[in-house]
C-alpha positions in Angstrom: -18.6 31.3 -35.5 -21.0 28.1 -35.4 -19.1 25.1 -37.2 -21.5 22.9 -38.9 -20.3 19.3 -38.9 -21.0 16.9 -41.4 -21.3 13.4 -42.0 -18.9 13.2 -45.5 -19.1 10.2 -46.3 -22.3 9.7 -47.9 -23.6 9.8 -51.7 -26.2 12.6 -51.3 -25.5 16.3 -50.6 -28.7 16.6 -49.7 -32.4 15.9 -49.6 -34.6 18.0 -50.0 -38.8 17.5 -49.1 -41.9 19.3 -50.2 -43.8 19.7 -53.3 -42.9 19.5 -56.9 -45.3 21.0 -59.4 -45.9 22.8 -62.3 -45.5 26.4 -62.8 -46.9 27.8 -65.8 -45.2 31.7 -66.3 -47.0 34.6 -68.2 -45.4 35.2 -71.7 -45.8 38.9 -71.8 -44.2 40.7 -68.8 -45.7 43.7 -66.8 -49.0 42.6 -68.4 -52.3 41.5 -66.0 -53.5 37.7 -66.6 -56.6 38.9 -68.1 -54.8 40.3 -70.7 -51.9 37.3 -71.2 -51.7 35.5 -74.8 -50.7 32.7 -72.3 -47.9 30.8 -70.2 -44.9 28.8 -70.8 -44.7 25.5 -68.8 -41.9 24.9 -66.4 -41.5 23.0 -63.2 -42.1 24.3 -59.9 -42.6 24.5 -56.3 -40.3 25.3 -53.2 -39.0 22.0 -52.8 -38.4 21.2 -56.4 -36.5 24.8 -56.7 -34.2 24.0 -53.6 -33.3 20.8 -55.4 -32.6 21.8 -58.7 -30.5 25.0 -57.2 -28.5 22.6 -55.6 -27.6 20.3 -58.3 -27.2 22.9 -60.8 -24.2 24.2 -58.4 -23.0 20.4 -59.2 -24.7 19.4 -56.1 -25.7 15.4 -55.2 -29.4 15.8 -54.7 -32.3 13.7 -54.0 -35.6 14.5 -53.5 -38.7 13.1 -51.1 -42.5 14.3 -52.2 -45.3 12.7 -54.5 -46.8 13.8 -57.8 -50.0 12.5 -59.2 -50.2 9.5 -62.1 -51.0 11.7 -64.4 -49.3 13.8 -67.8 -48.2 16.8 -64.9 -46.5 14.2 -62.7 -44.8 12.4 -65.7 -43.4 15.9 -66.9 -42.3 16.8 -63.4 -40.4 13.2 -62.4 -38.8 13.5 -66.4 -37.2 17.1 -65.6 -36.3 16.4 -62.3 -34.6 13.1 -63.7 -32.9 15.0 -66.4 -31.2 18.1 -63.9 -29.7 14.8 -62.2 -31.6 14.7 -59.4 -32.6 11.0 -57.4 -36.0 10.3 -57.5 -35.9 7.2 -55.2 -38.2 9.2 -52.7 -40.4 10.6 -55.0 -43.8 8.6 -54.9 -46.5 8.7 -57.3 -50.2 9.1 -56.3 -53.4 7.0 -58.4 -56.4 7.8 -55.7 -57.2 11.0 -57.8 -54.9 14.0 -56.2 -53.5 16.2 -58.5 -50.1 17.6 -59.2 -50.0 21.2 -57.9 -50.0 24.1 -60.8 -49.6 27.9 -60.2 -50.5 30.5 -62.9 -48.4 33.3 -62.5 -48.2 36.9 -64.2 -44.7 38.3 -64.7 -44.1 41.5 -62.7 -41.8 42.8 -60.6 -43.9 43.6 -58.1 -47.9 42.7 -57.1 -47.8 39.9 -59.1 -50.7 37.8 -59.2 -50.3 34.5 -58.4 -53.3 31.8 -59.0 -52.6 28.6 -57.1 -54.3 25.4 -57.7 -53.9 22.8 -54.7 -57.4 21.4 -54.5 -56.6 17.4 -53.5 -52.9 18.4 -54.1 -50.3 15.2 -54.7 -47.7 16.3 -52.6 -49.6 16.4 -49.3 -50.7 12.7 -49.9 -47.3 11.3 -48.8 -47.2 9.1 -46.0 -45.0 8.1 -42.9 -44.8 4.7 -44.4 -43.4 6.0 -47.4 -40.4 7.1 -45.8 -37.4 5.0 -45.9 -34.6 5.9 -42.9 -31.7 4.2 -44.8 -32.8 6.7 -47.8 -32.4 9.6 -45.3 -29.3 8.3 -43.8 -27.7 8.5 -47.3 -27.4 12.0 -47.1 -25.3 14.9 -46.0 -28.5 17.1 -45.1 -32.1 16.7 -45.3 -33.8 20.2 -46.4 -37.6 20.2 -45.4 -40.3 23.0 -47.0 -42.7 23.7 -44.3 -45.9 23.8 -46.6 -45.2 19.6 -46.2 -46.6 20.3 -42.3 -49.9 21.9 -43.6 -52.1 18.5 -44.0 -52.2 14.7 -42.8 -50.5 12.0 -43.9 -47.7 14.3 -45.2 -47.4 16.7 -41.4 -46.7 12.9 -39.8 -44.2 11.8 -43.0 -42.4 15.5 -42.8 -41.9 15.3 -38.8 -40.9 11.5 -39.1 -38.3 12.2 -41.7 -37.0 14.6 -39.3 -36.5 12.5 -37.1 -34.7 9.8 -39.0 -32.4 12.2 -39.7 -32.0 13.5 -36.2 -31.1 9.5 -35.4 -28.9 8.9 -38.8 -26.4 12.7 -38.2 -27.7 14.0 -40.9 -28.3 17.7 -41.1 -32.2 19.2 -40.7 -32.5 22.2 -42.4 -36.1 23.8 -42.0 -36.6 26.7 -44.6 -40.8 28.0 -43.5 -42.3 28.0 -46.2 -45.4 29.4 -44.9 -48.0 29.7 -46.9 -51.3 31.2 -45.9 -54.2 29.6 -47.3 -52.7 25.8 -46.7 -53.6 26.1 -42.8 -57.0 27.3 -40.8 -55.3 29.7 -38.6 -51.3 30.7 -37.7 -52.0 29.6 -34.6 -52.3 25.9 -36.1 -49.5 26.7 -37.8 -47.3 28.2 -35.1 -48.1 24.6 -33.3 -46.2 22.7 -36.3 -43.7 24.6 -36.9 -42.9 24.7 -33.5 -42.2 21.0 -33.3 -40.6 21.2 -37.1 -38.3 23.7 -35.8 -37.3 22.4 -32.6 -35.7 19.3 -34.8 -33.8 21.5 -37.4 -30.1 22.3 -36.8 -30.7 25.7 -39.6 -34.2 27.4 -39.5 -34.5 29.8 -42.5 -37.5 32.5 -42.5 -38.4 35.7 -43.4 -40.3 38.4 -40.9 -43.4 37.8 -41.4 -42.8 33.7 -40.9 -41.2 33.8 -38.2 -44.1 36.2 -36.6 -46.3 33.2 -37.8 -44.0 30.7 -35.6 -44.6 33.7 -32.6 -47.9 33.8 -32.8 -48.9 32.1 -29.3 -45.6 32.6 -28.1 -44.7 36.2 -28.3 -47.3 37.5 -30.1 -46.5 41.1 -31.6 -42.7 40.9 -31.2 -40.9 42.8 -34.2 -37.4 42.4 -32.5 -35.1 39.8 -34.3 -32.5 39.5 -31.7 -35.5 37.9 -29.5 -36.9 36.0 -32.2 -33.2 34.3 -32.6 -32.9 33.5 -28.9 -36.3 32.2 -28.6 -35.3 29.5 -31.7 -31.9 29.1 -30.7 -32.9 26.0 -28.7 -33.3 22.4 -29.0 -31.4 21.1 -31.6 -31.3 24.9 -33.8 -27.3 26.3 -34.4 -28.0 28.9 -36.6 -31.5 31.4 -37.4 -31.4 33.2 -40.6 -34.1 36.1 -40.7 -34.5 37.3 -44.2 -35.8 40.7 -44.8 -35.8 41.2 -48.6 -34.6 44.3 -50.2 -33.1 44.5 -46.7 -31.1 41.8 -46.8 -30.6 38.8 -44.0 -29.8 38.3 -40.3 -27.7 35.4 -39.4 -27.7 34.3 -35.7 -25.4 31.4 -34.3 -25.6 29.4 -31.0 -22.6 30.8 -29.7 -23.7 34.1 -29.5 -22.0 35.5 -32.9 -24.1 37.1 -35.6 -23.6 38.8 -38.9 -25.8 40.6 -41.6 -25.5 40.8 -45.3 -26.7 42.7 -48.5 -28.4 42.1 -51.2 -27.0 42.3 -54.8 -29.1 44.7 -56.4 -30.2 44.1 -59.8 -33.1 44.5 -62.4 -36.5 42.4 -60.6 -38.1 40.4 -63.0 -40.6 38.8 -60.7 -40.7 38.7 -57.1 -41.1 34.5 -56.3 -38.1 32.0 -56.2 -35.8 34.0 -54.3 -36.2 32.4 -50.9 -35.6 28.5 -53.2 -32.6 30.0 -54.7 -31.1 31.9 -51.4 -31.7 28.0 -49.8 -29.8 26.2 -52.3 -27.1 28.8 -52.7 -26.3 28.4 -48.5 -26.3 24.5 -48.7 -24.7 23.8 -51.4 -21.7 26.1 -49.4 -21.6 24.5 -46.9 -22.2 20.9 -47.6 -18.5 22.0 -49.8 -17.0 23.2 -47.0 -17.4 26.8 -47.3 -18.1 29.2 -44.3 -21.8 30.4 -43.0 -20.3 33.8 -44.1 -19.6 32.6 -47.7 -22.9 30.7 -48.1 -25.6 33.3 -46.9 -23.4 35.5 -49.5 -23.5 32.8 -52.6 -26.9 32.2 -51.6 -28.2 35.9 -51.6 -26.5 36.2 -55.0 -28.1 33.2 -56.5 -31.7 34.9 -55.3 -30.6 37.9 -57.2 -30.0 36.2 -60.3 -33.3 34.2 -60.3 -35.8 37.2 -59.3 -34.0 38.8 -62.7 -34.6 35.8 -64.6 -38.5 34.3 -65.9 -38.7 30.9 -63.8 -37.8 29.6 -60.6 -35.9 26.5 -62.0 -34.5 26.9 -65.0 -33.3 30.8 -64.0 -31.0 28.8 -60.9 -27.5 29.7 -62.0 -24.5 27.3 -62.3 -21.5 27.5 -60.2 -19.9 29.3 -62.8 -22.7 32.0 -63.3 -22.8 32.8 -59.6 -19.2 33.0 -58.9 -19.2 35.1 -62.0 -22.1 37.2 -60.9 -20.6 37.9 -57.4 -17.0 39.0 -59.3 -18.6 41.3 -61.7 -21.2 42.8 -59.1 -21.0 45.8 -56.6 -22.9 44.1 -53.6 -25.5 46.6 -52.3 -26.6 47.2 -48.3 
């Protein structure tokens, strides 16, 4: 099995990039948004999630990304402050971008999801913002595609990768793919080509990884080729995630595995990628197996889809070990 080889000596467990926003949850569940009383305010966004699933497994996190100067940005830097996390990446915008803020209905499954990213903060972050020693500081740096999607943060994202190619420290890639951020998958497919050819872990469901394919080997359903075809570069493990389904794991030296999921009561169908991230690298930034992390990290998604948030429904080390001890793992 693929040993993944840290640099331990350093403050930071990881760093994670991407947006941080505000997700504002329907109060009623199973109930359409036209008929909602209205939403309670928490804070959101893949890369936000990642980061506070890490920490709240006791995790050393920092965070790279930009909110705007405004009331949404104050309440996002404040929370993100107060679940420990290090802010010295996080940069704050003032030419009139706004925080990101998703409306969201609570169902377990079509869900409606409204999305506002007009002039959207964290795609304002720039190369120059990017500080190499900051990078260097840390175990892993954990990049959320959607940061590829728009200039000046695509050049910031790829040279951050980069630092941390030159620095040692881990590139973790999880896709991220979001639709309506980019003209065509094709576009797409081009970035996250580049993205993923600089990641040591690339994490992606089916259909995102058919995205990456699209130019390539347009049409292929078969995850073994999909694997092989990423497996190069710098990339030591693929993880294909296929829901109720479970996950694929690939290695570069030719050894795979699958596993479950835990089955449990779905509360809403979003945060279960952020949580299945932070649950695999805070395992193995604390020396725990591939094996062990895809399994903490598939039980942490289980607990969060059952929960109403993304960030404050991330368990604690003690609730997931707890959770995994008390639960009959499905397949």
């Amino acid at each position: 099995m693929t040993k993944i080889a840290f640099q331990h000596d350093r403050p930071l467990d990881a760093i994670v990039l991407g947006r941080a926003g505000v997700d504002l949850y329907a109060r009623e569940s199973k109930t359409d948004m036209a008929d909602l009383s209205g939403f309670n305010k928490f804070v959101g966004g893949s890369a936000a999630n990642i980061a506070v699933a890490v920490s709240k497994l006791g995790g050393k996190v920092g965070f790279i990304g930009c909110v705007a100067d405004d009331a949404f940005g104050g309440y996002v830097k404040g929370y993100m402050s107060g679940q420990g996390i290090n802010l010295d990446g996080m940069m704050t915008d003032n030419s009139g971008s706004r925080t990101s803020v998703a409306f969201t209905e609570m169902k377990p499954s079509d869900c409606t999801v409204l999305i506002y990213r007009n002039n959207a903060s964290d795609l304002t972050i720039k190369p120059e913002q990017i500080d190499p020693e900051y990078i260097a500081s840390s175990k892993v740096l954990v990049v959320t595609g959607t940061a590829l999607s728009e200039s000046p943060s695509r050049e910031a994202t790829l040279i951050a990768m980069q630092h941390a190619r030159r620095s040692n420290t881990l590139v973790v890639l999880d896709v991220d793919y979001r639709p309506y951020s980019w003209r065509t998958d094709t576009d797409a497919s081009i970035y996250y080509g580049i993205a993923s050819s600089l990641s040591d872990i690339v994490i992606g469901n089916r259909e995102e990884f058919d995205m990456m394919e699209t130019v390539i080997a347009p049409g292929n359903k078969d995850d073994d080729a999909t694997a092989e075809r990423f497996m190069r570069d710098n990339t030591q493990i693929v993880v294909i995630k296929a829901g109720e389904f479970g996950s694929k794991v690939y290695c570069r030296d030719g050894s795979k595995f699958q596993q479950g999921i835990f089955r449990v009561e779905v509360n809403k169908p979003f945060g279960s990628g952020d949580s299945f991230a932070g649950g695999l690298i805070w395992t193995l930034v604390n020396g725990g197996t591939l094996q062990e992390g895809v399994r903490n990290g598939s039980a942490a998604a289980a607990i969060n889809v059952s929960g109403d948030s993304c960030t404050e429904a991330m368990p604690t080390k003690e609730q997931l070990f707890d959770f995994i001890e008390t639960r009959n793992q499905g397949v």
